[in-house]
RODREN-799252 format. One record per residue: residue number from 0; residue in three letters; x negated, y, z of N, C-alpha, C in turn. Coordinates in steps of 0.05 Angstrom, whole numbers, plus 32768, in hexadecimal, padded with zeros to 4 digits. Atoms other than C-alpha are relative to their C-alpha. Layout:
N
NODE num residuo   nX   nY   nZ  caX  caY  caZ   cX   cY   cZ
NODE NUM     ALA    X    Y    Z    X    Y    Z    X    Y    Z
...
This chain:
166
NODE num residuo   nX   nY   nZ  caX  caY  caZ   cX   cY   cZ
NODE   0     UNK 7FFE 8016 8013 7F11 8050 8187 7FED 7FEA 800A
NODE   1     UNK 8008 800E 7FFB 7EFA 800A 8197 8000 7FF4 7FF4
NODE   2     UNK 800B 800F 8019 7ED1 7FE2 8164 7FF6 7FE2 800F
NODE   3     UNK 7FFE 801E 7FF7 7EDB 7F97 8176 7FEE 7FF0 7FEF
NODE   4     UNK 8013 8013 800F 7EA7 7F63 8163 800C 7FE4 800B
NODE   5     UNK 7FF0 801C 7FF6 7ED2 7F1A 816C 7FF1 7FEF 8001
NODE   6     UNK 8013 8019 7FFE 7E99 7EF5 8160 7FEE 8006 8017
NODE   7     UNK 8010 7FFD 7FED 7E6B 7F0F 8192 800E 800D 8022
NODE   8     UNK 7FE6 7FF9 7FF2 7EAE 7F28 81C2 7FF0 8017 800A
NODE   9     UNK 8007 7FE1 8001 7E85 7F75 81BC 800E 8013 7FF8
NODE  10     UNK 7FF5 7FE4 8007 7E9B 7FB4 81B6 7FF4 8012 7FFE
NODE  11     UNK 8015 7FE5 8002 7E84 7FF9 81A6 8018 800E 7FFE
NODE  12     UNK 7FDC 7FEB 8000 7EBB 8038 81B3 7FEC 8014 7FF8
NODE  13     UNK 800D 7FF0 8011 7EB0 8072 8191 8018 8018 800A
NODE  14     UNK 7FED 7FF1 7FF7 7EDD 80B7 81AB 8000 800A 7FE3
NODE  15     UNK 7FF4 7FE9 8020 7F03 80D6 8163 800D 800D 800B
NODE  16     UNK 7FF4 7FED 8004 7F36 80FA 817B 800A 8006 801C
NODE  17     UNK 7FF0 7FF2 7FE5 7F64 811A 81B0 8025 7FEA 8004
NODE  18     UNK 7FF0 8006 7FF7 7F9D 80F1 81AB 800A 7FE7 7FE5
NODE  19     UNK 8000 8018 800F 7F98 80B0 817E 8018 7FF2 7FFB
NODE  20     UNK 7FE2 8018 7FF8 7FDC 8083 8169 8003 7FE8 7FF6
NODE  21     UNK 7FF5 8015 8014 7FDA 8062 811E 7FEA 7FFE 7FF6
NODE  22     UNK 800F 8009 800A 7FAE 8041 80FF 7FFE 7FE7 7FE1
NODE  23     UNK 800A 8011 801D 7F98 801F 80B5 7FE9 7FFB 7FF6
NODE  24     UNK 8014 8009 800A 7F60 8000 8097 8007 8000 7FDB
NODE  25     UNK 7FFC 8003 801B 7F53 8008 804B 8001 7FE8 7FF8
NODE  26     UNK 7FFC 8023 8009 7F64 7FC7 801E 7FDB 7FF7 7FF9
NODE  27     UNK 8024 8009 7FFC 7F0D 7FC3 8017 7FFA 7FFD 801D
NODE  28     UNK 8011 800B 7FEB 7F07 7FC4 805C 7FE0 8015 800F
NODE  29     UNK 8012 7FEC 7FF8 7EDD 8000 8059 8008 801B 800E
NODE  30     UNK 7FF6 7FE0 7FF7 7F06 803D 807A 8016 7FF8 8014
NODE  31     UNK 7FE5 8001 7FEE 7F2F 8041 80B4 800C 801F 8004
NODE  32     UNK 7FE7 7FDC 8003 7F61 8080 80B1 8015 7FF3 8027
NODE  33     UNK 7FEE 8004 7FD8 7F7E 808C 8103 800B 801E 7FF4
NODE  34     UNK 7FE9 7FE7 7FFC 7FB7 80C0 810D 7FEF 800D 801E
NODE  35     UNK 8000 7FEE 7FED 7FA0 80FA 813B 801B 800B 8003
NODE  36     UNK 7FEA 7FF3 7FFC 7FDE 8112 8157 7FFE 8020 800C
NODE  37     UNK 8007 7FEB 7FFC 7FC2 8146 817C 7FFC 801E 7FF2
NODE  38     UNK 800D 7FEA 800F 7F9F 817A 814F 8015 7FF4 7FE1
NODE  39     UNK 7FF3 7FFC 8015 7FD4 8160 8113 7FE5 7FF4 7FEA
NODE  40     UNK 801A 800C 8013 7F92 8135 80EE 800C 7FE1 7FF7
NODE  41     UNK 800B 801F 8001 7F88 80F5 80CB 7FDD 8002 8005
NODE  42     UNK 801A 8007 7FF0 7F3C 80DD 80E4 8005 7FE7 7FF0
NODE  43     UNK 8012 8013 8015 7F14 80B7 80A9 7FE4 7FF9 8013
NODE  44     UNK 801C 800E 7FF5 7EDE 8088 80C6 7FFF 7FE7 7FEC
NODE  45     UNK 8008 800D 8012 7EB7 8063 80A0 7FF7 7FE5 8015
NODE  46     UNK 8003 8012 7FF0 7EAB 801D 80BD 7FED 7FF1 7FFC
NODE  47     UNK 8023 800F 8003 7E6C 7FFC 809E 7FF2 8012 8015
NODE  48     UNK 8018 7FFB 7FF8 7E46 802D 80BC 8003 8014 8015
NODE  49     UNK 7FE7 7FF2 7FEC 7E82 8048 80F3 7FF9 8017 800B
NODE  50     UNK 8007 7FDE 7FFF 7E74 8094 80EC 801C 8004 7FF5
NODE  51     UNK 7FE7 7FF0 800F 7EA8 80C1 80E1 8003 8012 7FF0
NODE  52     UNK 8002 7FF5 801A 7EAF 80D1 809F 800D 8025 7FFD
NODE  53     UNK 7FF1 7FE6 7FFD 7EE9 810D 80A4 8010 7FFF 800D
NODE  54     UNK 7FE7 8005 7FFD 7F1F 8125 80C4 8014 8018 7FEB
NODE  55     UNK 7FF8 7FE6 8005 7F57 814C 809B 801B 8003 8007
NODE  56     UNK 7FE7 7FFA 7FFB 7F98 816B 80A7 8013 7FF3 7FF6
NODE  57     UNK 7FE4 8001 8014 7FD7 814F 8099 801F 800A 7FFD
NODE  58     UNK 7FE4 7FF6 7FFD 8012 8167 80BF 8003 8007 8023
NODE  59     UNK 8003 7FFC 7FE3 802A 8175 8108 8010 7FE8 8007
NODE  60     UNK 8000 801C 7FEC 8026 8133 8136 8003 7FE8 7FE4
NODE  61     UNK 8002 8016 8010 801C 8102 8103 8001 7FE3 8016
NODE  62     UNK 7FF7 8021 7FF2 8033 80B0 8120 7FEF 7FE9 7FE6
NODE  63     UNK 800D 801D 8008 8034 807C 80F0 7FF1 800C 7FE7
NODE  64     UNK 8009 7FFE 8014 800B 807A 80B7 7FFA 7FE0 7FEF
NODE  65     UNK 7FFF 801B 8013 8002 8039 8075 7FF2 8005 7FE9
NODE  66     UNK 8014 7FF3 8011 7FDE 8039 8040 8004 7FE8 7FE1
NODE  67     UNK 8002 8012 8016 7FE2 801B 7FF3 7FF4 7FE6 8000
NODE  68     UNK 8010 8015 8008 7FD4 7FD9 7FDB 7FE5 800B 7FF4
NODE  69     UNK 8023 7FF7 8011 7F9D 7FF4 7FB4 7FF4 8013 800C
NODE  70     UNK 8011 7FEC 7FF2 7F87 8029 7FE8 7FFD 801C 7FFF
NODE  71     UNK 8005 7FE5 800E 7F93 8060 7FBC 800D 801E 8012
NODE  72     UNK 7FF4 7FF8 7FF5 7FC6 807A 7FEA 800A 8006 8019
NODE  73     UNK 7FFA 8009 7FE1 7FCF 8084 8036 801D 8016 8005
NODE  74     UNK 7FEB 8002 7FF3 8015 809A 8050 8000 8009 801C
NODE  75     UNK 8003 7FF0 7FE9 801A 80C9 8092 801E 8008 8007
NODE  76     UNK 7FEE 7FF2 7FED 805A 80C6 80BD 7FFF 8018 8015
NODE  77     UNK 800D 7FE1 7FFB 805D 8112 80D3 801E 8008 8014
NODE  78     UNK 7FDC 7FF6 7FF1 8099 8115 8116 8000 8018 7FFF
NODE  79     UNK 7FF7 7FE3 8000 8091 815D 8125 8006 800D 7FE1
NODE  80     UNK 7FF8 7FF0 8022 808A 8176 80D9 801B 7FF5 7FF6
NODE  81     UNK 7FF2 800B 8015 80BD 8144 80C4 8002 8001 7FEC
NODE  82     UNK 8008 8004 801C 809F 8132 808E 7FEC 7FE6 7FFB
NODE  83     UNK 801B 8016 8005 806A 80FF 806B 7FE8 8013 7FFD
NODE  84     UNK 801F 7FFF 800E 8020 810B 805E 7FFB 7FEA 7FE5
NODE  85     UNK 8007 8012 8013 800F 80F1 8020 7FE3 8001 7FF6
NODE  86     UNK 8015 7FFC 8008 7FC5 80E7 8015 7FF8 7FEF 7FF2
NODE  87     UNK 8011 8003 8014 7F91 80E0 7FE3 7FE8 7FF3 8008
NODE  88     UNK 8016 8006 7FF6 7F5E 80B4 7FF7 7FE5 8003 7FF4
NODE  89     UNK 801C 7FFB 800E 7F2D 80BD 7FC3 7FF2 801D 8008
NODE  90     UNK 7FFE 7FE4 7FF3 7F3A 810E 7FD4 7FFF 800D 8013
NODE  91     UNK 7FFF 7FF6 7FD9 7F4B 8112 8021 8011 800F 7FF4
NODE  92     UNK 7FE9 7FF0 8003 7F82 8138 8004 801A 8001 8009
NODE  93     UNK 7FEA 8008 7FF8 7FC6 813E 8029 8014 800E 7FEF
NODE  94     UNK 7FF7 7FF3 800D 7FFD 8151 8002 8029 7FF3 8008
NODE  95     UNK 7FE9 7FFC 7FEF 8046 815D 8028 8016 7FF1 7FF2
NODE  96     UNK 7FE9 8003 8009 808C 8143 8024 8013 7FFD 8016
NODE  97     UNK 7FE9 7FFE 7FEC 80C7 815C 804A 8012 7FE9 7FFC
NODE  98     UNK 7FE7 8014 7FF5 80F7 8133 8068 801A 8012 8008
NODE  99     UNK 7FE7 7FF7 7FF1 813D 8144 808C 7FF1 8011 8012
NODE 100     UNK 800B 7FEA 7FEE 8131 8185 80B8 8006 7FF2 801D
NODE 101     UNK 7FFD 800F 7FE9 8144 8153 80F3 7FFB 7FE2 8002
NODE 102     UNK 8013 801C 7FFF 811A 8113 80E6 7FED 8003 8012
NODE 103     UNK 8019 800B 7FE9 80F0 80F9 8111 7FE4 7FE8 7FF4
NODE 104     UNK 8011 8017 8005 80C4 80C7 80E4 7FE4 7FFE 8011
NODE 105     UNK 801A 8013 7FEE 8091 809B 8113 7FFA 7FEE 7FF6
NODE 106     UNK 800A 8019 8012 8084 8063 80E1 800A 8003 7FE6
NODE 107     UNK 7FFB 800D 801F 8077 8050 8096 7FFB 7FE7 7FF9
NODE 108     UNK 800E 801B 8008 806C 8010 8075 8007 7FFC 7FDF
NODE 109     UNK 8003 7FF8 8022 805E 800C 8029 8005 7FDD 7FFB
NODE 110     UNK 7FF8 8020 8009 807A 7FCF 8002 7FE6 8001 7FF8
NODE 111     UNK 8014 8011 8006 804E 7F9C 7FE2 7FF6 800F 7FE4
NODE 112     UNK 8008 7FF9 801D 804C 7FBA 7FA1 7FEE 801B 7FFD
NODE 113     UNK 8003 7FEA 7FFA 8038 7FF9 7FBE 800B 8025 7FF7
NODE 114     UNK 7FEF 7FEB 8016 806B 8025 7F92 8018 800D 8018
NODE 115     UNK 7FEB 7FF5 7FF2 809D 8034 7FCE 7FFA 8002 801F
NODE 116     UNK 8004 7FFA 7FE5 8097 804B 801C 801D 7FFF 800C
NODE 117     UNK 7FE6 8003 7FF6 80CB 803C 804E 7FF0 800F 801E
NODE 118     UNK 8014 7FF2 7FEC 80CB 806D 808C 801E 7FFE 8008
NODE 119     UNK 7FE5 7FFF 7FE9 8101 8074 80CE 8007 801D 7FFB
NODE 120     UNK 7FFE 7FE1 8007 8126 80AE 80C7 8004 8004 8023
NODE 121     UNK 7FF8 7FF1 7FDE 8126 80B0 811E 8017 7FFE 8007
NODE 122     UNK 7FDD 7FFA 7FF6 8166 80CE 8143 8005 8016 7FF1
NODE 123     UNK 7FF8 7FEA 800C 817C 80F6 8110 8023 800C 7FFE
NODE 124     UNK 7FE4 7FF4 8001 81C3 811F 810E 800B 7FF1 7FF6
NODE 125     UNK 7FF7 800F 8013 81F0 80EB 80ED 7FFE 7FE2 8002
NODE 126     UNK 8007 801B 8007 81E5 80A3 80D6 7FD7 7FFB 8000
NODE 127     UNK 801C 8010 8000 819C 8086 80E6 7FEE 7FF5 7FEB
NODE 128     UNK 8005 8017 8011 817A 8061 80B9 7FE0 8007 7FF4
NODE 129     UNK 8019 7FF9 8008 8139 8061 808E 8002 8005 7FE1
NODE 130     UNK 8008 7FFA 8017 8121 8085 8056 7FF7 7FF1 7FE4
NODE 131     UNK 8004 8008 8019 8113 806C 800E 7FF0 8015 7FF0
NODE 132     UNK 800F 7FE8 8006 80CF 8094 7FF8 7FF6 7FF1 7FDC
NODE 133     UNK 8019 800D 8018 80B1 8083 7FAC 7FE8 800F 8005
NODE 134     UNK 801F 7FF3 7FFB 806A 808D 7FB5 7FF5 8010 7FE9
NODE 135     UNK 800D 7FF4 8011 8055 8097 7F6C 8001 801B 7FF7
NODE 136     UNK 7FF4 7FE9 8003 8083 80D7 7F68 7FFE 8016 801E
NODE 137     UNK 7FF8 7FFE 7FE4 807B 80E0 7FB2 801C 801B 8008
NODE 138     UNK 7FDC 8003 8003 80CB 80EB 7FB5 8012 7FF5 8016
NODE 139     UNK 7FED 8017 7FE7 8105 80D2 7FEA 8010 8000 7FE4
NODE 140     UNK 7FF0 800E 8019 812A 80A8 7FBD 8017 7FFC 800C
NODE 141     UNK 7FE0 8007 7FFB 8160 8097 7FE8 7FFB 7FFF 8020
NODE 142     UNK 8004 800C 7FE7 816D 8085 8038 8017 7FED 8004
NODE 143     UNK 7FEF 8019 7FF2 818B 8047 8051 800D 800D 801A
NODE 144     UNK 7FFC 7FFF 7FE9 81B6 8056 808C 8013 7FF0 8017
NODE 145     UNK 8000 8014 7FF1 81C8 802E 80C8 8015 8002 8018
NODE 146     UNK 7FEB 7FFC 7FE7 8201 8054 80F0 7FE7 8019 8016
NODE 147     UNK 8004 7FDF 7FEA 81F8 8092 8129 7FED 7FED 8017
NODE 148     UNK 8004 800D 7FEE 81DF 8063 8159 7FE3 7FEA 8005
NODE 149     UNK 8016 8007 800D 81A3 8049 813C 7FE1 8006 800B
NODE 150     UNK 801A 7FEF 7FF2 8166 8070 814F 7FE8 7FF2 7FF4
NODE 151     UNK 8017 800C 8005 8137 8056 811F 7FEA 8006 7FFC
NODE 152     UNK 801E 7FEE 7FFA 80ED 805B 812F 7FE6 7FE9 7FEF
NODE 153     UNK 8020 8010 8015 80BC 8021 810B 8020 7FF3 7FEE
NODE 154     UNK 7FF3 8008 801C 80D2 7FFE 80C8 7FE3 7FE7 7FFC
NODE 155     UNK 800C 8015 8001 80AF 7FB5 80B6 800D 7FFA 7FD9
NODE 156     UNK 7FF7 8000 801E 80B2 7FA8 8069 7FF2 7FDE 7FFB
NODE 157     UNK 800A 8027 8005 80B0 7F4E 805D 7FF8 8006 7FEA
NODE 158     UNK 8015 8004 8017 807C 7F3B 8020 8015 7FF2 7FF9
NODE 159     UNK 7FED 800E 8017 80A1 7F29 7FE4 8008 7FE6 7FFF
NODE 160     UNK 7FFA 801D 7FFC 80C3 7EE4 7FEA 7FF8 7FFB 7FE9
NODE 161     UNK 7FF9 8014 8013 80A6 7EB4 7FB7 800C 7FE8 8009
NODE 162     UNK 7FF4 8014 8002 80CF 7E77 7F9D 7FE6 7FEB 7FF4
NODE 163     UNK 8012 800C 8010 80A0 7E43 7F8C 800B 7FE8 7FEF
NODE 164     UNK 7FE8 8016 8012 80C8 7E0F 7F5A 7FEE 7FE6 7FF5
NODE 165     UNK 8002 8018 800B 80B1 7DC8 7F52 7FF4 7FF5 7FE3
């Protein structure tokens, strides 16, 4: 890990893990959560005072990971398990959710509201496309799909269009 200072163009690296990918910062600005792929971890560092808080389990090879508007919630794309991580940040608690026995999810991205997760379902048997997770139930609500041919691996979710009216 490499802790950038822009104003002074410093750095300080720090070794967490065995095999580093995704990365989020809490909405304070105080916690950075990295995907260990290696050992199957998320890796909590605290960044005021950039010690490393924890690491805990979440799944096997964890990719992308996202995290609530309000923080409450971080989100763990899981390719080998095919599945999510759903953690508890106040807790460090991970708490599972299967997918298709032939997903591949490598990315999440949580709308604005923070009530819904959108994840790739990979090269899966069939039609492509991406999942439809509700968070508060942590649930697949539905999947969008996109045709055999597809192979979808990240997902980008645009901020709510406002209209601004005169």
């Amino acid at each position: 890990l490499f802790v950038v200072d822009p104003v002074t163009s410093s750095f300080t690296s720090k070794t967490l893990g065995a095999s580093l990918w995704d990365l989020a910062i809490s909405p304070d600005g105080g916690t950075l959560y990295v995907t260990d792929r290696g050992p199957g971890t998320l890796i909590v560092y605290n960044l005021a005072t950039q010690t490393l808080t924890t690491s805990i389990p979440v799944c096997t090879d964890p990719w992308g990971i996202d995290i609530t508007p309000d923080g409450s919630t971080l989100i763990v794309a899981c390719e080998d398990a095919h599945a999510l991580s759903f953690v508890d940040t106040t807790t460090l608690t991970a708490t599972p959710l299967a997918l298709g026995a032939d997903s591949d999810p490598r990315d999440v991205e949580i709308s604005a509201d923070g009530k819904t997760a959108y994840v790739p379902t990979g090269e899966i048997a069939g039609d492509d496309g991406v999942y439809v997770v509700d968070i508060p139930t942590k649930t697949l609500k539905s999947t969008l799909t996109f045709g055999t041919c597809a192979n979808s691996n990240v997902v980008a979710v645009a901020p709510p269009f406002t209209q601004c009216v005169p």
